[in-house]
LOFIKOL-178752 format. One record per residue (C-alpha): residue number from 1; x negated, y negated, z. Coordinates in nm, 2 decimals. Layout:
residues N
(NUM (X Y Z)),
...
This chain:
residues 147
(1 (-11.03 -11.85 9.04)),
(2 (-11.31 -11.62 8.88)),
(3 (-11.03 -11.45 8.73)),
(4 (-10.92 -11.73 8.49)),
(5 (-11.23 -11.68 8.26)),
(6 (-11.09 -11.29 8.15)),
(7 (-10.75 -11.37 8.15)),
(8 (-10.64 -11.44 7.79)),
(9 (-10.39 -11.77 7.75)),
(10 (-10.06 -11.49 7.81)),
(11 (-10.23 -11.34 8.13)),
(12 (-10.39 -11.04 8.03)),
(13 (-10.71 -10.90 8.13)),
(14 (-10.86 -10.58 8.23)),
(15 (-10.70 -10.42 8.54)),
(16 (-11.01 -10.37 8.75)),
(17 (-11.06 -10.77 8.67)),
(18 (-10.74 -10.86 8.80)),
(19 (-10.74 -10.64 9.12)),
(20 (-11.03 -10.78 9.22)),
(21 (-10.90 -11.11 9.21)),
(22 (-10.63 -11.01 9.39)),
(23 (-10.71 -11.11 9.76)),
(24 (-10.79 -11.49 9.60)),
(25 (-10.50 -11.50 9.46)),
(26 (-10.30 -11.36 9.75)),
(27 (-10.44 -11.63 9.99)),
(28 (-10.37 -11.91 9.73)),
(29 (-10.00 -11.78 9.74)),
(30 (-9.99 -11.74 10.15)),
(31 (-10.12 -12.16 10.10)),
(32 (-9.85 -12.27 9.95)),
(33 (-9.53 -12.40 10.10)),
(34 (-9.26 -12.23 9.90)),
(35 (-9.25 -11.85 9.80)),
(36 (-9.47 -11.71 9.47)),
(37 (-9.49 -11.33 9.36)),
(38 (-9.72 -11.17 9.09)),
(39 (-9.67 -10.88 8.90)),
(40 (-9.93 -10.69 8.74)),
(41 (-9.75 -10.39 8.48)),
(42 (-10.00 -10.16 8.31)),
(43 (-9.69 -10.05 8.05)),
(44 (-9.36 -10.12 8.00)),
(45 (-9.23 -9.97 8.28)),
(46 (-9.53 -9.88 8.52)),
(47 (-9.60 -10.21 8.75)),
(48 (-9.62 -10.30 9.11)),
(49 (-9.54 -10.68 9.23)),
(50 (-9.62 -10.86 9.50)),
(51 (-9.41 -11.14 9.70)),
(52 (-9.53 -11.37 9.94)),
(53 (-9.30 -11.61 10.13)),
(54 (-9.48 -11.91 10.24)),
(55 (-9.26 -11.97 10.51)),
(56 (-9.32 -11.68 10.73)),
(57 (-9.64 -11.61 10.53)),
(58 (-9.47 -11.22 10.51)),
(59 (-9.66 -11.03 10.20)),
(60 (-9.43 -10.78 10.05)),
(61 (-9.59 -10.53 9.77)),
(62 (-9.34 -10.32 9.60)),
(63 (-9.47 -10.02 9.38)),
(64 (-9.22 -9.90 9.07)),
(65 (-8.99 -9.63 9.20)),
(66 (-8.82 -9.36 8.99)),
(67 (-8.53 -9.55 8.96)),
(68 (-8.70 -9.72 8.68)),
(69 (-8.91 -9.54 8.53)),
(70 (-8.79 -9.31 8.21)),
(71 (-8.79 -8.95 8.32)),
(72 (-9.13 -8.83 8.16)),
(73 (-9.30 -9.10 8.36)),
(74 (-9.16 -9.02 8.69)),
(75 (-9.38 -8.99 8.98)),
(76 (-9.41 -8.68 9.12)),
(77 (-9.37 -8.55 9.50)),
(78 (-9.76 -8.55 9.54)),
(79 (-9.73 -8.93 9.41)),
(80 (-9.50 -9.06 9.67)),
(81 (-9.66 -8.86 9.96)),
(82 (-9.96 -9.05 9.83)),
(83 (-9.72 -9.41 9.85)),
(84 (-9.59 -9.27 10.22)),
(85 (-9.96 -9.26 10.32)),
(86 (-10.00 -9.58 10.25)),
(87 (-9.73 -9.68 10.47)),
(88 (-9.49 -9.75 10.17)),
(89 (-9.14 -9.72 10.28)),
(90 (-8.92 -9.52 9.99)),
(91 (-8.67 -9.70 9.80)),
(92 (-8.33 -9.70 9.99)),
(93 (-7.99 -9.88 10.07)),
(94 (-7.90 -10.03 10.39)),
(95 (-7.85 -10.31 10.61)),
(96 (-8.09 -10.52 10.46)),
(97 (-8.01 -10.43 10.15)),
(98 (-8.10 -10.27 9.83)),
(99 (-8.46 -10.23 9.79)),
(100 (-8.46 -9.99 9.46)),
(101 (-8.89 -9.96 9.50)),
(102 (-9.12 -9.79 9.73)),
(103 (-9.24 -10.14 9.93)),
(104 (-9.54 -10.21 10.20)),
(105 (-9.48 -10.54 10.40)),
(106 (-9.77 -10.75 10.62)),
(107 (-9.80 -11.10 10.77)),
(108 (-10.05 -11.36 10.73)),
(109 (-10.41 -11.37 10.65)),
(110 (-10.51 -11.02 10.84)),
(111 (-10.28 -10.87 10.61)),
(112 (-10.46 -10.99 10.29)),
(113 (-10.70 -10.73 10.25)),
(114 (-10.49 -10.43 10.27)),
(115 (-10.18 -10.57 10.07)),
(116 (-10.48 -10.60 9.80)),
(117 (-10.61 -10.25 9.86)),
(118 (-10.22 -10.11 9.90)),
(119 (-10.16 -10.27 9.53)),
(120 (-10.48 -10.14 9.36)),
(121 (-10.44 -9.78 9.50)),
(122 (-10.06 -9.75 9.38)),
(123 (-10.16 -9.92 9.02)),
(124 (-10.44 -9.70 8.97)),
(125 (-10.43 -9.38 9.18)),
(126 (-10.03 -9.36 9.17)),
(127 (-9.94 -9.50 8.85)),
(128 (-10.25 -9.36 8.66)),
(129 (-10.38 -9.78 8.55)),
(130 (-10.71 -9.80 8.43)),
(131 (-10.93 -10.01 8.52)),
(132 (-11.12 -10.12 8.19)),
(133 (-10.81 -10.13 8.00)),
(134 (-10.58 -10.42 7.98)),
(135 (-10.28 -10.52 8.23)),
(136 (-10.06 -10.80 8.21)),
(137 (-10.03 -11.07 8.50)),
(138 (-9.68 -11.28 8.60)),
(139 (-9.76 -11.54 8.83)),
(140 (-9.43 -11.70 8.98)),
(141 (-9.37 -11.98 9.26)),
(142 (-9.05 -12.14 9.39)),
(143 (-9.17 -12.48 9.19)),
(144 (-9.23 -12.28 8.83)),
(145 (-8.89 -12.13 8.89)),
(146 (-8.70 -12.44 8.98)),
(147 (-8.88 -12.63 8.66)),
């Protein structure tokens, strides 16, 4: 992946890097037999994530909600319209359970291209991420997790 060249040994590189290297690493995720996720968190408590289970190739991006994020980083009313838009569903409880962030969900290939544009627009429009400045990336499968 182009990406490995910026990415410093403990995964950080500049945001704009790593978005753009997003859709690669989406479809290397979708190619794989068990599940992976990455997460991509521009502070401490500012991220979004992405999950990908390789045996119903469903994408799932998930941007922060309020419910953790400190009060003077909260997004604002303008800034979940924005995640609506997008056809983010809000964070709720229910009958498939807890889902505490605002989350966008896709299938297969054809879904590729806007989970990656879904999960740039809430790092950097939403959540305020620079592009030039750095982010750190978590890369997780089934196998890492089981090792």
């Amino acid at each position: 992946m182009a990406l490995s060249r910026e990415l410093d040994r403990h995964g950080f590189a500049p945001l704009g890097a790593q978005l753009a290297n997003a859709p690669e690493l989406l479809l290397f995720l979708l190619s794989q037999p068990r599940d992976g996720a990455f997460t991509l968190e521009i502070d401490d408590h500012r991220y979004a994530q992405v999950w990908v289970h390789g045996d119903t190739e469903v994408i799932v991006v998930e941007c922060v909600s309020n419910h953790f994020l400190p009060p003077d980083q909260a997004l604002s009313e303008g800034a979940m319209a924005h995640l609506e838009a997008l056809g983010f569903e809000p964070p709720s409880t229910g009958p498939r359970g807890e889902r505490p962030n605002w989350r966008w969900e896709g299938t297969g290939v054809a879904s590729v291209l806007p989970a990656a544009e879904r999960l740039a627009v809430a790092l950097t429009e939403v959540l305020g991420g620079i592009p030039q400045r750095v982010a750190h990336l978590k890369v997780m499968t089934d196998a890492q997790a089981a090792a």
